[in-house]
N, CA, C and O of each residue as an XYZ file, in Angstrom:
748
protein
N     -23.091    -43.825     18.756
C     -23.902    -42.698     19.102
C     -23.185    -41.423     18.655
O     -21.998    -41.189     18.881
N     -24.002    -40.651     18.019
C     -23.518    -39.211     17.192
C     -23.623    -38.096     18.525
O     -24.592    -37.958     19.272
N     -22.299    -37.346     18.572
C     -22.495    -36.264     19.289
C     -23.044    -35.266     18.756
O     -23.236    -35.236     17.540
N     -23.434    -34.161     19.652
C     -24.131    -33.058     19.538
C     -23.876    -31.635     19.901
O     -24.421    -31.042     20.831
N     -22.940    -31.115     19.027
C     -22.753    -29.706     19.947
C     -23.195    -28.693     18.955
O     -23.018    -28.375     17.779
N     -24.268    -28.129     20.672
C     -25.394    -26.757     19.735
C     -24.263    -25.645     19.579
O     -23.190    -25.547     20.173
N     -24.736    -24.978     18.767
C     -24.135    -23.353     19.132
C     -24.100    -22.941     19.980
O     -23.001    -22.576     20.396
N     -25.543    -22.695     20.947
C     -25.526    -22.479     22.336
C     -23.713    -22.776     23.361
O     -22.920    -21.938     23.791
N     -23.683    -23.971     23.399
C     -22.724    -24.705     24.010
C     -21.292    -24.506     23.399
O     -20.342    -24.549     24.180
N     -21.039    -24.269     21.926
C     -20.186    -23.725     21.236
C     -19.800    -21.790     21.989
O     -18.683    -21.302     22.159
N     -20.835    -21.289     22.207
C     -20.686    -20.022     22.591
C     -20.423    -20.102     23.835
O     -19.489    -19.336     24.071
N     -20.863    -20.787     25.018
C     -21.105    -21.045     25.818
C     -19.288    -21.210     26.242
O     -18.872    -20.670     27.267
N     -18.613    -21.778     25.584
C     -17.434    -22.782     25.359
C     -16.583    -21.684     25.007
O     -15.578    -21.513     25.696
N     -16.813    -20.921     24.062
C     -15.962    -19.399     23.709
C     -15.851    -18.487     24.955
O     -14.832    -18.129     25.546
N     -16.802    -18.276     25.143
C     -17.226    -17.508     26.317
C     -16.555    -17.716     27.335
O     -16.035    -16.668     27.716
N     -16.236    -18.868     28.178
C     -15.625    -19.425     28.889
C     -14.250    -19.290     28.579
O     -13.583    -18.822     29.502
N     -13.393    -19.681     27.118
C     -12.133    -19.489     27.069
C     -11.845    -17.947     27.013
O     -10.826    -17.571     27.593
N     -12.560    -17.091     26.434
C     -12.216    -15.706     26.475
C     -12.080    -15.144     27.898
O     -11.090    -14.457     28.148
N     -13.282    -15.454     29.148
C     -13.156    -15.235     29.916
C     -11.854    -15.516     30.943
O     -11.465    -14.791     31.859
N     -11.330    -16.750     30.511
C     -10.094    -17.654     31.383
C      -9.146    -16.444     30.820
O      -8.797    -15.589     31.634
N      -8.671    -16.325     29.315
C      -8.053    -15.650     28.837
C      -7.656    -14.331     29.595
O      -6.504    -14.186     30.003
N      -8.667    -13.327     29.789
C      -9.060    -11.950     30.289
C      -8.631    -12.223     31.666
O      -8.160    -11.150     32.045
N      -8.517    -13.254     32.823
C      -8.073    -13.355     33.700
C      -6.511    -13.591     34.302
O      -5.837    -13.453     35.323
N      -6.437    -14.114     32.699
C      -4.899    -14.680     33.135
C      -3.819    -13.624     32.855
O      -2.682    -13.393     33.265
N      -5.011    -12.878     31.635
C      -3.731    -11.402     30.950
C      -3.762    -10.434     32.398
O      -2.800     -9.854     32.903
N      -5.245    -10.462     32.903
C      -4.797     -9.413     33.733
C      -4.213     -9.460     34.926
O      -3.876     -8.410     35.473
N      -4.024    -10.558     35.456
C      -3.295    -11.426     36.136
C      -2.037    -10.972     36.024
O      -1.542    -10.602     37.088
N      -1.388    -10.888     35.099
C       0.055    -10.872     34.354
C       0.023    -10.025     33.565
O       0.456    -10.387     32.471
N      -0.410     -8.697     33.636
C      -0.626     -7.528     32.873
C       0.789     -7.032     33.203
O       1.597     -7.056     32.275
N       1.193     -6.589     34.393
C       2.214     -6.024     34.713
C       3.263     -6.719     34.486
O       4.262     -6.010     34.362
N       3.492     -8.098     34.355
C       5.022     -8.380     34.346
C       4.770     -8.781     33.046
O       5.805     -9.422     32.863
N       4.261     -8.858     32.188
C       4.237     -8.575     30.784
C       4.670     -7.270     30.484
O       5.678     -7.111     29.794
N       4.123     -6.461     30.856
C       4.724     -4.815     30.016
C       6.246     -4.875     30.993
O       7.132     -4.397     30.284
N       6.640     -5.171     31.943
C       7.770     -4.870     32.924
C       8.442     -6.195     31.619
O       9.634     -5.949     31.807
N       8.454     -7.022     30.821
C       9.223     -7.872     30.127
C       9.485     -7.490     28.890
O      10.323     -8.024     28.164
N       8.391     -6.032     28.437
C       8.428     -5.714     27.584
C       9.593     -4.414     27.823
O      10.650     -4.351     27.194
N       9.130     -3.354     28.923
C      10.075     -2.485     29.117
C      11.224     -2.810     29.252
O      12.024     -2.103     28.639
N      11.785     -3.939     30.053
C      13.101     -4.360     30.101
C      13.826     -4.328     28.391
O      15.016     -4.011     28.410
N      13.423     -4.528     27.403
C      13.475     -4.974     26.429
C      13.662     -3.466     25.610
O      14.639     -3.089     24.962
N      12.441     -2.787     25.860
C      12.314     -1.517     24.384
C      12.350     -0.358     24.919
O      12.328      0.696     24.283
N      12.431     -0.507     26.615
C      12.986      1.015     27.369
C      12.187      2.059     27.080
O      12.681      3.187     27.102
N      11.003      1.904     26.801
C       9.990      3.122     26.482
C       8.605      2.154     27.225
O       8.171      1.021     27.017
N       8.207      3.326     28.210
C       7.016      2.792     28.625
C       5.561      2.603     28.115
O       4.728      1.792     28.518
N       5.404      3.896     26.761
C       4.262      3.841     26.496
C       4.208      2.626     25.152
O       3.247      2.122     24.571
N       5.309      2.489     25.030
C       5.462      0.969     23.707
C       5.752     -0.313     24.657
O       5.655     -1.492     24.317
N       6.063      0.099     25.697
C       6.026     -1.415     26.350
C       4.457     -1.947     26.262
O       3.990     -2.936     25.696
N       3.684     -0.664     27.222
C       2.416     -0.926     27.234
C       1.718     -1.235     25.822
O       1.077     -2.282     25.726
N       1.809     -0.408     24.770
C       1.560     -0.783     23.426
C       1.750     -2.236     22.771
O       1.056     -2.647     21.841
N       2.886     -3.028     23.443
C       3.414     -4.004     23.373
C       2.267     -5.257     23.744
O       1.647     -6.116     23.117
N       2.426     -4.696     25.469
C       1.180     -5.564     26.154
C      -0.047     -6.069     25.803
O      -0.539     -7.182     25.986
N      -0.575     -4.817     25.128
C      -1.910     -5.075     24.781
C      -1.974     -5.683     23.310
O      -3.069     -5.997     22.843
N      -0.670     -5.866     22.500
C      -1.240     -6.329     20.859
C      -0.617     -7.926     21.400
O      -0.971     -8.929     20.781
N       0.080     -8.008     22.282
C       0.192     -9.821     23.254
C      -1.291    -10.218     23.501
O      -1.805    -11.282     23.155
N      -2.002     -9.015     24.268
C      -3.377     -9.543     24.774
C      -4.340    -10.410     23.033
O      -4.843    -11.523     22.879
N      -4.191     -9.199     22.065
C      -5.144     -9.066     20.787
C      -4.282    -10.482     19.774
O      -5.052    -10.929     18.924
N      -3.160    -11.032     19.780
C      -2.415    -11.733     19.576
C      -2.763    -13.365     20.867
O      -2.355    -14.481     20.544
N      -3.058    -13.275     21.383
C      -3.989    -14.290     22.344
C      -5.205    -14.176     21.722
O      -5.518    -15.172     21.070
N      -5.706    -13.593     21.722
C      -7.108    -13.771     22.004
C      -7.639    -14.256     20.170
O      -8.782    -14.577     19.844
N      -6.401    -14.166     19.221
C      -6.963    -13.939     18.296
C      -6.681    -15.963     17.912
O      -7.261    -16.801     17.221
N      -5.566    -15.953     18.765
C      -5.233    -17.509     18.498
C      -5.761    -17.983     19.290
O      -5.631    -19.149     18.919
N      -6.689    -18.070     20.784
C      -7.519    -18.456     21.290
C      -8.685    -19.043     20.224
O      -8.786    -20.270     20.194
N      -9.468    -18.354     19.452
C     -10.308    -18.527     18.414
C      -9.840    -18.948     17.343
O     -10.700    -18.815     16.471
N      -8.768    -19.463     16.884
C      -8.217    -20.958     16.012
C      -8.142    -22.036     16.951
O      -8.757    -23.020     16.540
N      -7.738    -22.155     17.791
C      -7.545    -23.150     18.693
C      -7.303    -22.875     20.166
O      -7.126    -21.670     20.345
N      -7.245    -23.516     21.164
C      -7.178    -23.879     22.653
C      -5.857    -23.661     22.706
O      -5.241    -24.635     22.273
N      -5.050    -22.628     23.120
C      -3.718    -22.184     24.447
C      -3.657    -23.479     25.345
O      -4.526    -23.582     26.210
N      -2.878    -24.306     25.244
C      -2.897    -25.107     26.334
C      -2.444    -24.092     27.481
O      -3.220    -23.884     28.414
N      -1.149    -23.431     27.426
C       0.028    -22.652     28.700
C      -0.574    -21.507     28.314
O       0.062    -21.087     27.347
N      -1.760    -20.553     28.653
C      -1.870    -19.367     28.215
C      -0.874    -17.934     29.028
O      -0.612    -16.830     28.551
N      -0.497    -18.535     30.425
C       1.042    -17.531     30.856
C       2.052    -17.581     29.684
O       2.670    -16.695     29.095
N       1.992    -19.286     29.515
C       3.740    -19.156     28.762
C       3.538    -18.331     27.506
O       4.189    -17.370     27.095
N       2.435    -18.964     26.978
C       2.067    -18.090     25.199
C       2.496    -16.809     25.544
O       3.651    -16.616     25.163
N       1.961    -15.798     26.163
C       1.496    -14.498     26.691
C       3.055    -13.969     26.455
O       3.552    -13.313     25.539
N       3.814    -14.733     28.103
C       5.517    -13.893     28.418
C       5.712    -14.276     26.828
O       5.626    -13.287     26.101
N       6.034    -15.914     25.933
C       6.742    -15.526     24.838
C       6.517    -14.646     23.847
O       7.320    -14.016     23.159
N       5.085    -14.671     23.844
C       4.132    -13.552     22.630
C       5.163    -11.895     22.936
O       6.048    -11.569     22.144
N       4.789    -10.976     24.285
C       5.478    -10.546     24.321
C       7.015     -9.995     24.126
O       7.353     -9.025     23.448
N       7.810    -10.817     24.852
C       9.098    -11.252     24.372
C       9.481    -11.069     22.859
O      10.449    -10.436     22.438
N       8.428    -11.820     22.036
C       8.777    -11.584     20.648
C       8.729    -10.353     19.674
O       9.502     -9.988     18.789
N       7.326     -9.747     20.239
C       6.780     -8.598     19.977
C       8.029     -7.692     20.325
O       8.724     -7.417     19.347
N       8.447     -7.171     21.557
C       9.206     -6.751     22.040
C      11.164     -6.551     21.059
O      11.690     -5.535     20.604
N      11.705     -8.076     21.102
C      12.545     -8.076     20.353
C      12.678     -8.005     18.647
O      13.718     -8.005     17.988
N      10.982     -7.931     18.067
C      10.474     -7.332     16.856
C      10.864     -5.702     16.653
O      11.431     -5.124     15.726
N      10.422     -5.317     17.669
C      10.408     -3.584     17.683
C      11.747     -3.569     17.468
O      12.059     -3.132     16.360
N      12.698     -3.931     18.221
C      13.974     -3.540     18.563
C      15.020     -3.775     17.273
O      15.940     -2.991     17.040
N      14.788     -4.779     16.600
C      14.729     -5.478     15.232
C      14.573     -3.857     14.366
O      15.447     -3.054     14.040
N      13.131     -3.828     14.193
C      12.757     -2.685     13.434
C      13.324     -1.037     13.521
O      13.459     -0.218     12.612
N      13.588     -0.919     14.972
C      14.704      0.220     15.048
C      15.685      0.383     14.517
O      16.100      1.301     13.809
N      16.254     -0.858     14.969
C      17.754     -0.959     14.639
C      17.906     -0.769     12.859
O      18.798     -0.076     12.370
N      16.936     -1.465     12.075
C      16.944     -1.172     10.782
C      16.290      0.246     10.013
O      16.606      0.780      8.949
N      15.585      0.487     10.701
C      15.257      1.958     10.671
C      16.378      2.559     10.599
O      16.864      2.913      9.525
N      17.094      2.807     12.081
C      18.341      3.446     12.204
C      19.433      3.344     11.279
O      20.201      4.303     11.356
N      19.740      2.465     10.417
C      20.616      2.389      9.418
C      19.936      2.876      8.325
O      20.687      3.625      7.700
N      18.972      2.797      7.873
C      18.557      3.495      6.844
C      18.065      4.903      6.981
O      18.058      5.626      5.985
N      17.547      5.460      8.444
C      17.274      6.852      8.006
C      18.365      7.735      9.059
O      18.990      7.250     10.002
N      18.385      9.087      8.619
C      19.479     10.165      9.102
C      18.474     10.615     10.096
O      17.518     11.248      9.649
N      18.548     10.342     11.657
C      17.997     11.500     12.173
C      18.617     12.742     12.848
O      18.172     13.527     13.685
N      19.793     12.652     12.201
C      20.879     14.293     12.419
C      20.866     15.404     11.216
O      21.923     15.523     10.597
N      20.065     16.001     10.939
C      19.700     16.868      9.644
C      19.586     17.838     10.501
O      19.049     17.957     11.602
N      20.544     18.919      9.390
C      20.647     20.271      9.540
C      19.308     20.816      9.368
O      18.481     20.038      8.892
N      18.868     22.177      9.705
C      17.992     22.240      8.797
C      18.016     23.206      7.588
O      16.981     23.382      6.945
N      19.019     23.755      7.302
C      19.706     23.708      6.328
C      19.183     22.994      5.023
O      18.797     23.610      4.029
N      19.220     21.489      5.157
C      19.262     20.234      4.241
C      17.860     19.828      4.188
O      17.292     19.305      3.229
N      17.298     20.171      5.484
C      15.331     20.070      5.001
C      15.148     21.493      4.498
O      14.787     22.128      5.489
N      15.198     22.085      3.741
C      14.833     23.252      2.627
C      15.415     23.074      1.850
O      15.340     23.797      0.857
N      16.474     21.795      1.929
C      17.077     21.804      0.017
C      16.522     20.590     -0.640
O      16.883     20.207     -1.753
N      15.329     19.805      0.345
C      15.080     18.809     -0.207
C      13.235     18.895     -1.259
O      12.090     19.163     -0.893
N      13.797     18.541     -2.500
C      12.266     18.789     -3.524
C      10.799     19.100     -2.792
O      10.678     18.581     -1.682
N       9.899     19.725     -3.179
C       8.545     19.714     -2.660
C       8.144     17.787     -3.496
O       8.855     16.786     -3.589
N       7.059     18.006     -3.821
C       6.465     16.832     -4.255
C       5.549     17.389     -5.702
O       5.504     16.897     -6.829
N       4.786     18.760     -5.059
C       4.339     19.060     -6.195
C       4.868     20.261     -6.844
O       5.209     21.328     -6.332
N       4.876     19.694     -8.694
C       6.008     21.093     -9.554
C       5.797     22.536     -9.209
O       4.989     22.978     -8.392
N       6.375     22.993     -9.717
C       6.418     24.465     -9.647
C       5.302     24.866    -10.563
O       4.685     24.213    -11.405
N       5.192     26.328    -10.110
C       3.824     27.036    -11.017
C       4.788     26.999    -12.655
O       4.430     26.504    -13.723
N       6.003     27.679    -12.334
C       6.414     27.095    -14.002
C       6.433     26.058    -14.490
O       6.415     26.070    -15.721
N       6.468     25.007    -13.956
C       6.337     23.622    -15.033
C       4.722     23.352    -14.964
O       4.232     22.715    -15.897
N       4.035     23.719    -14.105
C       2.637     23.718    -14.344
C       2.019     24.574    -15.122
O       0.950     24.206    -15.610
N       2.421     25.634    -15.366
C       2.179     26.406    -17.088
C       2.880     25.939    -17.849
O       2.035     25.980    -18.743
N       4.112     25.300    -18.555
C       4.471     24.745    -19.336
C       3.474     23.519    -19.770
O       2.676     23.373    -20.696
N       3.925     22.637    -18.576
C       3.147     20.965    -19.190
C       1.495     21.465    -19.670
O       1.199     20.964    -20.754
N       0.467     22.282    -19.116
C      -0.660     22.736    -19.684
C      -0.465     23.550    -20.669
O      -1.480     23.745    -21.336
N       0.638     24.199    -21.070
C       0.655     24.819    -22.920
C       1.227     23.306    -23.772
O       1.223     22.976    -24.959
N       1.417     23.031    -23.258
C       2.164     21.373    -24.005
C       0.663     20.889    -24.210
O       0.196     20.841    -25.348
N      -0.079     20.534    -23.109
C      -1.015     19.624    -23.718
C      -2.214     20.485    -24.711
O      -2.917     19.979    -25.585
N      -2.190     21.842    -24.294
C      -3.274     22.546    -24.850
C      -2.631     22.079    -26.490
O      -3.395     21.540    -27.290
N      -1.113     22.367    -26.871
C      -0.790     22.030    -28.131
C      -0.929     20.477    -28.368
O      -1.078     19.939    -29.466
N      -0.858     19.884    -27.200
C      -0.752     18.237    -27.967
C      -2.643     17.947    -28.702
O      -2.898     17.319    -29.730
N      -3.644     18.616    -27.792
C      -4.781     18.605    -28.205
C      -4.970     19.264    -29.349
O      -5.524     18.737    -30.314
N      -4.565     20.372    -29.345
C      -4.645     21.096    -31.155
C      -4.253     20.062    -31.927
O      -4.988     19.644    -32.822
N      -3.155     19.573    -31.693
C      -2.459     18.499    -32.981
C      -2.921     17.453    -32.693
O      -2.229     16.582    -33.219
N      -3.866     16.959    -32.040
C      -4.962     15.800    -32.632
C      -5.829     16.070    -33.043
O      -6.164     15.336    -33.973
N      -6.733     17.151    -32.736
C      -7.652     17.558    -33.350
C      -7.451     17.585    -34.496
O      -8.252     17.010    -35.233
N      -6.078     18.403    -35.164
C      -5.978     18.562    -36.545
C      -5.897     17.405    -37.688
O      -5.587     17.526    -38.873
N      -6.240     16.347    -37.022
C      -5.679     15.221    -37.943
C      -7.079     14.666    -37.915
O      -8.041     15.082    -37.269
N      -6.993     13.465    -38.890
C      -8.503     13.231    -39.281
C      -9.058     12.071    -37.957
O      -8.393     11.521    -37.079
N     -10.658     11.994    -38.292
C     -10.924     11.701    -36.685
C     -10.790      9.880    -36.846
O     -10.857      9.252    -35.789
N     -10.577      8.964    -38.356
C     -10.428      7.821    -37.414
C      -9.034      7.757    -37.340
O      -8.768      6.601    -37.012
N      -8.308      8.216    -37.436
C      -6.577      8.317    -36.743
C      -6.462      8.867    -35.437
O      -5.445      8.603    -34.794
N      -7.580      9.784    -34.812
C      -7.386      9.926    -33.828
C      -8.224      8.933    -32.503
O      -8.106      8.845    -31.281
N      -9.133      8.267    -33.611
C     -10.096      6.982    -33.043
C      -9.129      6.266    -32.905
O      -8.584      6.645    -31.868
N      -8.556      5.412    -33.350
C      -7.350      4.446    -34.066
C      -6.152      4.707    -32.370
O      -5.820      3.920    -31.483
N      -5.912      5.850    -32.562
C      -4.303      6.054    -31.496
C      -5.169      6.352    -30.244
O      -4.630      5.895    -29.236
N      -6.338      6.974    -30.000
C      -7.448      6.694    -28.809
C      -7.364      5.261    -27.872
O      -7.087      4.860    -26.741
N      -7.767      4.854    -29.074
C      -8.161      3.207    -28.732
C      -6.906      2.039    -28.423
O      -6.908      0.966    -27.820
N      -6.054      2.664    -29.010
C      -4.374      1.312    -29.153
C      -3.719      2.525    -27.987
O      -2.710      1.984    -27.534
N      -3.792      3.167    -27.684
C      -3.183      4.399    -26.712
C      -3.343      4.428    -25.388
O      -2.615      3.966    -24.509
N      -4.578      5.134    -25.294
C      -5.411      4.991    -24.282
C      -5.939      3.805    -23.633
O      -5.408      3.446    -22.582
N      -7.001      3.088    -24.159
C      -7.608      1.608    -24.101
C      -6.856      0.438    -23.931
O      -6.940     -0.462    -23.095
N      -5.846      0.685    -25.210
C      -4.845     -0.487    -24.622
C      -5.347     -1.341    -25.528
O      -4.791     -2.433    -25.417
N      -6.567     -1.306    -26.805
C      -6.542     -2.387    -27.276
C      -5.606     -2.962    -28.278
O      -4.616     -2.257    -28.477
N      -5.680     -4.167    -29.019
C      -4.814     -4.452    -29.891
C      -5.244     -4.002    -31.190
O      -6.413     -3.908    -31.564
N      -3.911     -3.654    -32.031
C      -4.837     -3.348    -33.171
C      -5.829     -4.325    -34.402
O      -6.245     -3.844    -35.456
N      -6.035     -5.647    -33.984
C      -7.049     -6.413    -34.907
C      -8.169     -6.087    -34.083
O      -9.296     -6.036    -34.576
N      -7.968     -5.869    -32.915
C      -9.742     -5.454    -32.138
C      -9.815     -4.362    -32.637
O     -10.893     -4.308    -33.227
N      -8.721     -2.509    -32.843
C      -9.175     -1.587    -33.436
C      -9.679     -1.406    -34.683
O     -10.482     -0.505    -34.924
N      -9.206     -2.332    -35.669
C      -9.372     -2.949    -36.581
C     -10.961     -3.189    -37.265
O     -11.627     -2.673    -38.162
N     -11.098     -4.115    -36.430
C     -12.610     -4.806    -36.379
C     -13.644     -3.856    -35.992
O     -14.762     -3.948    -36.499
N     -13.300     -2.713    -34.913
C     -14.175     -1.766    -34.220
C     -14.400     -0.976    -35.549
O     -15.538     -0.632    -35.866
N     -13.547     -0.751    -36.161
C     -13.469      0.255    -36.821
C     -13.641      0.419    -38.277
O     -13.552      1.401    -39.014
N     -13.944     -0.958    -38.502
C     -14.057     -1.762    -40.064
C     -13.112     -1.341    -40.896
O     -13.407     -0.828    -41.975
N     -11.931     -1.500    -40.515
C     -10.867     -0.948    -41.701
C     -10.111     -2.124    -41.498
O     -10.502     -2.909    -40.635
N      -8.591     -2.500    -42.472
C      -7.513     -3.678    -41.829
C      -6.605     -3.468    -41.031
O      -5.996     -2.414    -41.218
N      -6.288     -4.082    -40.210
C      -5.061     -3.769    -38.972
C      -3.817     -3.201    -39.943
O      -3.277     -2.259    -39.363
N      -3.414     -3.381    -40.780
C      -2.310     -2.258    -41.591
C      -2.991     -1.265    -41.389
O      -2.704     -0.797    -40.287
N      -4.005     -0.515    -42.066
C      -4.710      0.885    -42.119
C      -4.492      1.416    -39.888
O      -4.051      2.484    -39.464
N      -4.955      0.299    -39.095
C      -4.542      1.220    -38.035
C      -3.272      1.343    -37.557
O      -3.119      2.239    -36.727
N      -2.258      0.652    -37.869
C      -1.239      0.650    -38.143
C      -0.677      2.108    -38.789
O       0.018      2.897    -38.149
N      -0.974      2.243    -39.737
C      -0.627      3.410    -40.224
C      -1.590      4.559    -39.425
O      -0.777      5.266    -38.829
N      -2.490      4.889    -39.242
C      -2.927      5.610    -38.538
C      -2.442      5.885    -37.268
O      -1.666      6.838    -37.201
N      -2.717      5.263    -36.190
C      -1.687      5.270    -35.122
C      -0.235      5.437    -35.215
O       0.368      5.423    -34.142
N       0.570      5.623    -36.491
C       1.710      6.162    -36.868
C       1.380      7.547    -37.094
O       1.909      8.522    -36.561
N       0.530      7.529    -37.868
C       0.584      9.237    -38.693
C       0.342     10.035    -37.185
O       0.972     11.049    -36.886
N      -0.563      9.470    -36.397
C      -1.099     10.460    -34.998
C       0.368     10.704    -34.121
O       0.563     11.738    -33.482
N       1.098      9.878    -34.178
C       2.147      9.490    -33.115
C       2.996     10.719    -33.580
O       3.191     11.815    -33.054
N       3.481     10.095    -34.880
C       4.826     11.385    -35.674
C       4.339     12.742    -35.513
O       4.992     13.665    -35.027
N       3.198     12.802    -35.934
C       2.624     14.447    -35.947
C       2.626     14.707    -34.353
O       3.169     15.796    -34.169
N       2.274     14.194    -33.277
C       2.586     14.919    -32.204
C       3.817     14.723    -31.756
O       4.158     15.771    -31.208
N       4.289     14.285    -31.724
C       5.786     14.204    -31.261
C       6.538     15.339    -32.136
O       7.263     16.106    -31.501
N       6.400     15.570    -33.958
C       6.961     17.060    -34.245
C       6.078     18.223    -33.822
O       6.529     19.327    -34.129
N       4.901     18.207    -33.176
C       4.688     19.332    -32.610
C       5.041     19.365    -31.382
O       5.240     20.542    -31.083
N       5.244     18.600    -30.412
C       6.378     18.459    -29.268
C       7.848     18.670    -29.326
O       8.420     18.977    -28.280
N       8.528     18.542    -30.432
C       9.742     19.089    -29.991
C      10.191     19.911    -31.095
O      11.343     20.123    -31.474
N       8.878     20.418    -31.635
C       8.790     22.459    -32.142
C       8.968     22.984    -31.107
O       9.970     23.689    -30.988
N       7.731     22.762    -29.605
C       7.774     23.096    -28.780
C       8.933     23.457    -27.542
O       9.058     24.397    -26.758
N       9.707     22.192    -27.804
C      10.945     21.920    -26.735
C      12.112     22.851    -27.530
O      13.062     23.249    -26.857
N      12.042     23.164    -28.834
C      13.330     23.698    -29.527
C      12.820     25.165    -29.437
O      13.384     26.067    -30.056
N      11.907     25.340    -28.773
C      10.924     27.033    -28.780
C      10.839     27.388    -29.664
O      10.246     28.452    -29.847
């Protein structure tokens, strides 16, 4: 004889373990975060603690059945807990939190200065003159193998010429901007 389980009874069955779940955390709400505080000495991360134990249940509840859902819970915690402490401690070796402040105003912005942001835009205004000036399937040619990324027998083929010809093209484009780049750099 074939069993039968509806959805109904499937939900029915969820429902029921979520509910057991929700009783037992809150049951043991407090000596969960009191296992956590013992541990990370900050109350609002103990509690923070507590509740990703609860979301950490409930999430392995729905792969499978908790047989000990206390024991899961204290060790879930526990682990969580000696995780953080883990993560401090390596934090703490890698970052300085004794800075002058002094040493936060000597450290880079992120974005350049208005002078290198008028420079690099007279650079490109010239790198665009000096493609323009060159003929347009060399600048099709170093477009396409440049930009695009294709190879040159596909630029080749696009372009009905032989992969030597873009070859040389994508040379002639390259040399000519690079000596109008460091005309530029020699002022």
């Amino acid at each position: 004889m074939t069993s039968f389980t509806s959805p109904q009874m499937m939900a029915s069955e969820a429902g029921d373990r979520l509910a057991h779940l929700n009783r037992i955390f809150l049951r043991h709400r407090r000596t969960l975060w009191l296992s956590a505080l013992r541990i990370v000495r900050d109350r609002q991360i103990a509690e923070d603690l507590a509740q990703e134990t609860y979301i950490r249940a409930l999430k392995a509840s729905e792969r499978a059945t908790i047989e000990h859902v206390e024991a899961f819970l204290h060790r879930t915690v526990r682990n969580l807990a000696l995780d953080h402490m883990r993560r401090l401690k390596t934090r703490d070796r890698y970052e300085t939190s004794h800075v002058a402040d002094g040493q936060v105003l000597e450290v880079p912005a992120d974005t350049p200065s208005i002078e290198t942001t008028l420079i690099e835009r007279e650079r490109l205004r010239l790198f665009e003159e000096a493609l323009q000036s060159l003929p347009d399937r060399a600048r099709r040619a170093w477009a396409l193998s440049q930009v695009s990324g294709w190879p040159y027998a596909k630029i080749a083929k696009h372009l009905g010429v032989s992969r030597n010809t873009v070859y040389n093209d994508v040379k002639l484009v390259m040399g000519h901007c690079a000596d109008v780049l460091a005309r530029l750099d020699r002022g």
